[in-house]
C-alpha positions in Angstrom: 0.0 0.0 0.0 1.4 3.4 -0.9 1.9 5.5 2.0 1.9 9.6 1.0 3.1 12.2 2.7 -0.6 13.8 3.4 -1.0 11.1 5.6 1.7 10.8 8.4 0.9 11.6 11.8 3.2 15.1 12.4 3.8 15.1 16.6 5.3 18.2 17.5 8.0 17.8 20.6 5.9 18.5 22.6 2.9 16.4 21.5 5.4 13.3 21.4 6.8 14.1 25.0 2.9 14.2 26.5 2.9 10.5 24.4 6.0 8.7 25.4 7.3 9.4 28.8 11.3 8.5 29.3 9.7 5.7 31.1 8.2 4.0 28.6 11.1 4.7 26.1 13.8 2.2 28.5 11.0 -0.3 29.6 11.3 -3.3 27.2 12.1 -5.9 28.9 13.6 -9.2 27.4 15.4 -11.5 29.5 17.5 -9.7 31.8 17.9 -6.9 29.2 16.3 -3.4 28.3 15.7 -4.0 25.2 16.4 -0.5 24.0 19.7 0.8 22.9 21.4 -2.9 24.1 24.7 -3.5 23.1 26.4 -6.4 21.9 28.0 -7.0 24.7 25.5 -6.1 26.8 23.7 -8.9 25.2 26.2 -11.3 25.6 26.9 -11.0 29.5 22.9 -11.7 29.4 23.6 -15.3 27.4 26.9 -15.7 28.8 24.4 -15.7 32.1 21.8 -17.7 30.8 19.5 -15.2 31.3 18.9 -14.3 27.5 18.3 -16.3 24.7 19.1 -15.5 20.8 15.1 -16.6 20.0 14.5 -14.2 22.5 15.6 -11.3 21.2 14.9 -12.4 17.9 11.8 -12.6 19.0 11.5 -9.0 20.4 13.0 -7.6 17.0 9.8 -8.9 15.0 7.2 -8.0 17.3 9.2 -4.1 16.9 8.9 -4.3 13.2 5.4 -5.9 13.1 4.2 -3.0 15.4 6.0 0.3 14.3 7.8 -0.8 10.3 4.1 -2.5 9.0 2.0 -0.9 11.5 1.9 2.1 13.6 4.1 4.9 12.4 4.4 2.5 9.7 8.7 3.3 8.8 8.7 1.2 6.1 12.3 0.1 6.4 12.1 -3.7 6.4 11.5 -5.2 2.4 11.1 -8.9 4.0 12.2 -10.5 7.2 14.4 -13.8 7.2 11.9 -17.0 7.4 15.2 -18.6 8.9 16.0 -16.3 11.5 14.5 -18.3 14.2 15.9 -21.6 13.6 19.3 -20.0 13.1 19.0 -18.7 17.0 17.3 -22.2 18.3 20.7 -23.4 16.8 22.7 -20.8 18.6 20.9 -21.8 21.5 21.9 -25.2 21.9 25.3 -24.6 21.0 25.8 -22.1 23.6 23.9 -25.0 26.7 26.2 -27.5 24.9 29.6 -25.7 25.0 29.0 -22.8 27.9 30.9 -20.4 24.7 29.7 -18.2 22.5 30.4 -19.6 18.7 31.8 -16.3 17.6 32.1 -12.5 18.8 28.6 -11.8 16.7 27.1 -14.4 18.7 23.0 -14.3 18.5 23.2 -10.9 17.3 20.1 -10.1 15.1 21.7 -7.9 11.7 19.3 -5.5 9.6 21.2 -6.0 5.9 20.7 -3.4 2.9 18.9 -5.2 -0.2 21.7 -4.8 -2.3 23.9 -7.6 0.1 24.0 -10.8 -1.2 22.3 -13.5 0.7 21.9 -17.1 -0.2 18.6 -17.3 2.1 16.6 -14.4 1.0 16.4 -12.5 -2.8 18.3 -9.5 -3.6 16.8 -6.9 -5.4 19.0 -3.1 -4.6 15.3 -1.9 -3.6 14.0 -2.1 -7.7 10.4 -4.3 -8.4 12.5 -5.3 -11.8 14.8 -7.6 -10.0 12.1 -9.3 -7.9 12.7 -13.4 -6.5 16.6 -12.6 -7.4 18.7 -15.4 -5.7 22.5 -15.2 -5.4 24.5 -18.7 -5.6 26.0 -17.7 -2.1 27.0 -14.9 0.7 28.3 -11.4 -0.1 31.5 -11.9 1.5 30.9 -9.9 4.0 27.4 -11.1 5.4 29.3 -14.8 5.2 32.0 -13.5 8.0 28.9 -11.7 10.2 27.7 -15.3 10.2 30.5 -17.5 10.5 31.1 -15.3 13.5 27.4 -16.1 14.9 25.0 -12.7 13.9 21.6 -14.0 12.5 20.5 -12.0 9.4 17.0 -10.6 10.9 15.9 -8.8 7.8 16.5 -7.3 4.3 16.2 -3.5 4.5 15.2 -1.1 1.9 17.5 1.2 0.4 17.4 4.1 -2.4 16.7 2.1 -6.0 19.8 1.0 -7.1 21.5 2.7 -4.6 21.3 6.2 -6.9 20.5 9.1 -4.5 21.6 9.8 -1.1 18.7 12.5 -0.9 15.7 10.3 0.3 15.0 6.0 0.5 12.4 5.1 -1.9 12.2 2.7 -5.1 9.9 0.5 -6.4 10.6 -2.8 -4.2 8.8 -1.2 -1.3 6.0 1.0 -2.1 6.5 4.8 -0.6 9.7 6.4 1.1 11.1 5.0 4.4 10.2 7.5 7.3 13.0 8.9 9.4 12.0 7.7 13.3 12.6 11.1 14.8 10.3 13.4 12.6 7.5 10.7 10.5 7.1 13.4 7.8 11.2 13.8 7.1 13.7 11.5 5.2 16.3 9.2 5.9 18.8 10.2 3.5 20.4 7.7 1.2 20.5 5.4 -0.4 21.0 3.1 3.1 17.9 4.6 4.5 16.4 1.2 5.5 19.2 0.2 7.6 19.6 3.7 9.2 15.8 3.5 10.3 15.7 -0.1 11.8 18.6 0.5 13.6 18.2 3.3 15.0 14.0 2.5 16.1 15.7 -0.4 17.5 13.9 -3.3 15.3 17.4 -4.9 15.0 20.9 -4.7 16.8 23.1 -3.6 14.3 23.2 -2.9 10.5 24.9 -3.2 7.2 25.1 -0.6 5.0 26.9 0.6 1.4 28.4 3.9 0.9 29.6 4.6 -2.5 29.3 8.5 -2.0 27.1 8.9 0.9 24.9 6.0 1.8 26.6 5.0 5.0 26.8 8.2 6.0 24.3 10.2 5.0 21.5 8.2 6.6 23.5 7.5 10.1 23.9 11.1 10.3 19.9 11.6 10.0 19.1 8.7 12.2 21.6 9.4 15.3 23.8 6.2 14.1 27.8 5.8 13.7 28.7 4.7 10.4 32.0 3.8 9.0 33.3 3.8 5.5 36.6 2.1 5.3 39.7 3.0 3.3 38.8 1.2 -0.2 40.0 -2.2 0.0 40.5 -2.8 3.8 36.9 -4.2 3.1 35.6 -6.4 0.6 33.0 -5.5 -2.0 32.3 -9.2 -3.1 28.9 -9.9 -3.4 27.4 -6.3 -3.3 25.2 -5.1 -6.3 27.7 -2.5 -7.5 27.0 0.6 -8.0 30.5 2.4 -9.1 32.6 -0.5 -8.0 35.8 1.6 -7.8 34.4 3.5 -4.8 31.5 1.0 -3.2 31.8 -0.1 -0.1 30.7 -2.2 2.7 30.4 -0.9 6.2 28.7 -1.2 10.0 25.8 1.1 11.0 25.3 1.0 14.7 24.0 2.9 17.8 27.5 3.2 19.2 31.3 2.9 18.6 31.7 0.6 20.3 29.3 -2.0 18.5 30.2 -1.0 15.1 33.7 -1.6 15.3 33.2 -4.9 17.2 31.3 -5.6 13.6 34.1 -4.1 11.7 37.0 -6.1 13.3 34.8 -9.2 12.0 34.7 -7.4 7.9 37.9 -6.2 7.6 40.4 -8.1 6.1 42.0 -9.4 2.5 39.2 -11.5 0.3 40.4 -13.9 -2.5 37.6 -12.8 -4.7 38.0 -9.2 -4.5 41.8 -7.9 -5.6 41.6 -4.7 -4.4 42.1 -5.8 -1.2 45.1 -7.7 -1.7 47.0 -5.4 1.3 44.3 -5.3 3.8 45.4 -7.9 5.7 49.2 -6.6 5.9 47.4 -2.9 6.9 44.2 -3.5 9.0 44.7 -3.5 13.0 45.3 -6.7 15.2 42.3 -5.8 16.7 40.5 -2.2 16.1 39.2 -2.9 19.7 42.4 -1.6 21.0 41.6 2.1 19.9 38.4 2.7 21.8 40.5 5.2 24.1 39.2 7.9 25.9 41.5 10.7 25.4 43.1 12.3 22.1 46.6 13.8 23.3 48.7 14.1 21.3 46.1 14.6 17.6 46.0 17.1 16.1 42.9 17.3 13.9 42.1 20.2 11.0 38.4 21.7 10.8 37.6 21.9 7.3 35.8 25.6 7.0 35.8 25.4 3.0 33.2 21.7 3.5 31.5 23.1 6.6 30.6 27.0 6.5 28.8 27.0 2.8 26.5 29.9 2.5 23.2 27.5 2.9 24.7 25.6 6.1 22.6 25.8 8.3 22.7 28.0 11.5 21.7 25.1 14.3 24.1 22.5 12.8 27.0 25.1 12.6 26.4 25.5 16.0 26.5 21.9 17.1 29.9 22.1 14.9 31.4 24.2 16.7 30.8 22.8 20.3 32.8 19.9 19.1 35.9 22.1 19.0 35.7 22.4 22.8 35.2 18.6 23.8 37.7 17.5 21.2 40.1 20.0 23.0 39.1 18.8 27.1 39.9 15.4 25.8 43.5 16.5 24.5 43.5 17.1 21.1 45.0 20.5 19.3 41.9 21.5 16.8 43.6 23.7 14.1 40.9 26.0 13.1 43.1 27.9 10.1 42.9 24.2 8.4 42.9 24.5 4.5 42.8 22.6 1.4 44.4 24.2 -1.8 42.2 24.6 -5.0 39.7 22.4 -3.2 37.1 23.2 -6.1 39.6 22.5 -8.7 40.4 18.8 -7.2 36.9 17.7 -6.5 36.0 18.5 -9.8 35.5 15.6 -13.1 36.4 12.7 -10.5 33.6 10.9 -12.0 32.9 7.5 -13.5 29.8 6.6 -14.4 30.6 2.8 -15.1 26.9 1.2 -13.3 26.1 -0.2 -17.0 29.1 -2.4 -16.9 29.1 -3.0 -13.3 25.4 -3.9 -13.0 25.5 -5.9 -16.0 29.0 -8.1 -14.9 27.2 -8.3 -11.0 23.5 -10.0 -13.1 26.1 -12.1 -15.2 27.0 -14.4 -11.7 23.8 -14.5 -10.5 22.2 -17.9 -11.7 18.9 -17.4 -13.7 18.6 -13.6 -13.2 15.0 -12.0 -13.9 16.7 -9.7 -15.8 20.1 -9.1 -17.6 21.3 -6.3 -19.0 20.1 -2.5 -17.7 18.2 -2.3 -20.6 16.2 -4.7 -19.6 15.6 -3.2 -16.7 14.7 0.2 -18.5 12.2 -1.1 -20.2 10.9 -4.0 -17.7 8.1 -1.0 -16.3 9.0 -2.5 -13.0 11.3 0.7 -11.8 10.1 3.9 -9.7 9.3 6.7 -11.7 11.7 9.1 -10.5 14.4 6.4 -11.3 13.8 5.2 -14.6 15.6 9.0 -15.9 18.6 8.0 -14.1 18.8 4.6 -15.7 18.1 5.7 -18.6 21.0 8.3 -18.4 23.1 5.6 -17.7 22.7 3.6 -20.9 24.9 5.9 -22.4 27.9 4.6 -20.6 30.4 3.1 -23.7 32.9 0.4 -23.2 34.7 -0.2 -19.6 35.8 1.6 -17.0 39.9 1.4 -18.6 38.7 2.4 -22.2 35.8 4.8 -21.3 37.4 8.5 -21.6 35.5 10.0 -18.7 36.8 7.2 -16.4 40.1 7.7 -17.9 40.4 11.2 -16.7 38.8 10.8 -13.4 41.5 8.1 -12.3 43.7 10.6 -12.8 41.7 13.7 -11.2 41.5 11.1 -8.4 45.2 11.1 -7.8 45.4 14.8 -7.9 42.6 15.0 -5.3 44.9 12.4 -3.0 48.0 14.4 -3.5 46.5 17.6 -2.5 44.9 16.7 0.3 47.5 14.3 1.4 49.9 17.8 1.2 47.5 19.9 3.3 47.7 17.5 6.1 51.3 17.4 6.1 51.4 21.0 5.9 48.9 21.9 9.0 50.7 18.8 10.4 47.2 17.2 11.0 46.5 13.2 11.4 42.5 13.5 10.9 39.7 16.1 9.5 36.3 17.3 10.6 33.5 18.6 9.5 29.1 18.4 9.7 28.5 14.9 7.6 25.6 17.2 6.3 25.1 20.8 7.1 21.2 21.0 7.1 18.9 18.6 9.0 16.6 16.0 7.0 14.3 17.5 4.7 10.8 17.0 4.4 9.5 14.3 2.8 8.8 15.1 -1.2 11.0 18.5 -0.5 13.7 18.3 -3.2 14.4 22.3 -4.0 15.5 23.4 -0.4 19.6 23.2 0.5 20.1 19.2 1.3 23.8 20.0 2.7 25.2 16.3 1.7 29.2 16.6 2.6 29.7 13.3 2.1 30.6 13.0 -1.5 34.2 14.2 -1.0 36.8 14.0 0.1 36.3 10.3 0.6 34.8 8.9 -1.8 37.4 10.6 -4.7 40.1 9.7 -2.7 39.4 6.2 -1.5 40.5 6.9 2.1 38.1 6.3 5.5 35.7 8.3 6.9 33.6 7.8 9.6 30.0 9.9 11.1 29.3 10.2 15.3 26.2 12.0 16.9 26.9 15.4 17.4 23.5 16.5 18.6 20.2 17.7 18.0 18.9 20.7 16.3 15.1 22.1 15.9 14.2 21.9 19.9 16.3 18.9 20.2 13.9 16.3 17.6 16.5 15.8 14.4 20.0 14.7 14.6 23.1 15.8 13.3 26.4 14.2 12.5 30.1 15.0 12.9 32.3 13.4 10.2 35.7 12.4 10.8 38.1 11.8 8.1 41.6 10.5 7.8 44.7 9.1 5.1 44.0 5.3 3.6 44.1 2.8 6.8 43.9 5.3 9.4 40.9 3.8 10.7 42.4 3.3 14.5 42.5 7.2 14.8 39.1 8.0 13.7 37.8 5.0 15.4 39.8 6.5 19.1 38.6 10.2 18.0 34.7 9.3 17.8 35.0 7.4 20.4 36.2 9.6 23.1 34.4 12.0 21.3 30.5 9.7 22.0 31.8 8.8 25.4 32.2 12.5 26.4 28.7 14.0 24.9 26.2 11.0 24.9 24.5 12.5 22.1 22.6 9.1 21.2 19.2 8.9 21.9 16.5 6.6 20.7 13.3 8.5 18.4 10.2 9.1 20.3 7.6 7.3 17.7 9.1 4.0 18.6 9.2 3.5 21.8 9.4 0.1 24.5 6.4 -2.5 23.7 4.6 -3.7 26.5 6.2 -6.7 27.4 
């Protein structure tokens, strides 16, 4: 059923406060657990304790998205649910009364997945009606090392069509936009706005999301989440629906640090079946554990004023920018404020490849007895949303491969420019990581596509290749939408970003759950 804008239910603050008391928000009960904002390990010390069981809190994830993704405020996050996510935690279950261990450190740990994952259990369909009942051979490599280290794949979530815009989460798999949890009438972002919304209304623990230009970002900035986008090929692509493979990639989307880069110490790593990351092994950390530290002497980190004060930034997030500058600077660090990148316009610009014909086309080639194979088939199947269908379209203009195609060819090498330059700046300000708002306006309105969006995520790090990561950095408009403070750093300097959001979430607290999903009665 289509779901327009005319009909949400639009509480004011206020209204919402009257409905869900603080109370009611923490009061979900399963087990020994609040159900609410759990972490991982949280959960574990519960079945370490017998006290919790995976079916358990499997259980409690569906009856969230029965009640608030199909019903109630209606989200619309969820495209299906897994039909074998139940036996998967009876079999957790017994293996944990048998042994008295968990099987793995994702252990019964129920995982919302983006529709453009492979999974050999469920279709995948990158959010478009054309590629309906799709079945991949096997595992996206990552979703095979979530499970081999014990995480049950709860649900498939929805995601911008094709994984195109980062603007707003709609395509023609799931009828009508998913709702951003905080404000029913406002968007998610893109294109991982499915994930961003189930995780964040707590319908599942933790989330996987794909970021070829925003999409891990983008949407936990607008749902309160920490995303992380990787330094390409520390992380495997293998078994995503591309989008431009030369800059997709695969990351965590959680409520805190803390649980996303548990997820990401199980990801990272070298993966036969995908060259590019051929050194990740050799350059990822023992353990990116390790760098969940509490202070930041001895960083110095550059606020980039050419990304963050734009004319339409707006006023509130600006503000919440610049309170970071303070806590970054209690917990140690030196925040050089003069920070700037040299003929930043110039380097950004014609870094382009717009290769999704080829990629699409090679990803339906290994998928056995695809609905569809070639993306004009999909252009003319009738089966893609409206507002789509011109961007696939445009696409079928695309001309040989990404090594003979001339726009490609001279966007590799704009793409090495763009690494120099902004390689120099850093040595010159004699900075180890960047900041800046992950978008400088709050979510937009449903169906709004005029006003200033404020997306900051495009560059530097998708050009570049190298990782970037989003925290909560508050609230703006009386505290109801939140914002996000990007952190970025060279290739395989994850362990710095990962110990400057940390100590960073550890000293605000800015997480906090949306009002129009609150506790179930138990």
């Amino acid at each position: 059923m289509n779901r327009f804008k005319s009909q949400r239910l639009i509480c004011t603050p206020a209204i919402l406060t009257l409905l869900v008391s603080s109370s009611t928000l923490s009061a979900q009960q399963v087990g020994t657990v609040q159900l609410m904002e759990v972490t991982i390990h949280q959960v574990h010390e519960a079945m370490v304790g017998h006290t919790l069981t995976s079916r358990q809190l499997v259980e409690a994830y569906l009856d969230r998205i029965e009640a608030y993704d199909r019903n109630g405020p209606t989200i619309n996050a969820i495209i299906m649910t897994n039909p074998r996510a139940l036996a998967r935690a009876d079999s957790l279950d017994r293996e944990l009364r048998r042994t008295g261990q968990l099987t793995g450190p994702l252990h019964g740990i129920p995982f919302i997945v983006k529709d453009n994952y492979d999974t050999y259990d469920m279709p995948t369909t990158g959010g478009s009606a054309s590629l309906a009942g799709s079945m991949a051979a096997d595992d996206a490599y990552q979703v095979r090392k979530i499970r081999e280290a014990g995480a049950i794949v709860l649900a498939k979530s929805n995601l911008a069509e094709f994984a195109f815009t980062a603007l707003e989460t709609v395509g023609s798999m799931l009828p009508g936009w998913t709702f951003n949890p905080y404000q029913l009438n406002r968007v998610t972002a893109g294109s991982s706005g499915g994930t961003a919304a189930a995780v964040t209304a707590n319908m599942g623990l933790i989330g996987l999301g794909t970021d070829t230009g925003n999409s891990i970002r983008g949407p936990s900035s607008h749902n309160g989440l920490v995303g992380i986008r990787s330094t390409q090929g520390l992380t495997s692509r293998d078994g995503i629906m591309p989008l431009y493979a030369h800059r997709d990639i695969g990351g965590p989307m959680a409520r805190t640090v803390e649980d996303a880069v548990r997820v990401f110490d199980v990801i990272a790593g070298s993966d036969p079946n995908d060259p590019v990351t051929i050194e990740a092994d050799d350059r990822r950390a023992d353990s990116y554990m390790d760098y969940l530290q509490s202070d930041l002497e001895g960083l110095r980190i550059g606020v980039v004023g050419q990304i963050a004060y734009k004319e339409t930034a707006d006023t509130e997030i600006l503000m919440r920018f610049t309170e970071t500058f303070s806590v970054l600077e209690r917990l140690g660090a030196t925040v050089v404020r003069d920070f700037h990148i040299e003929n930043l316009d110039e380097l950004r610009r014609g870094t382009g490849c717009s290769r999704f014909r080829y990629d699409i086309e090679n990803y339906l080639a290994d998928i056995p007895n695809p609905p569809l194979r070639t993306l004009q088939e999909i252009a003319e199947s009738g089966r893609v949303y409206r507002t789509v269908l011109p961007t696939v379209e445009r696409f079928l203009q695309f001309e040989g491969t990404p090594d003979t195609n001339e726009q490609c060819i001279r966007g590799r090498a704009q793409e090495d420019l763009f690494r120099e330059g902004l390689r120099s700046a850093m040595a010159r300000y004699n900075v180890q990581a960047l900041i800046y708002p992950s978008w400088s306006n709050p979510p937009r309105l449903v169906g709004d596509m005029s006003t200033p969006h404020g997306d900051n995520s495009q560059y530097p790090a998708p050009p570049t290749g190298f990782p970037a990561l989003t925290v909560p950095m508050g609230f703006v408009r009386d505290g109801t939408l939140p914002a996000g403070l990007q952190v970025l750093g060279d290739a395989w300097s994850e362990p710095t970003l990962i110990r400057i959001a940390y100590a960073f979430e550890q000293a605000t607290n800015h997480r906090r759950p949306p009002l129009t999903t609150p506790a179930l009665k138990n």
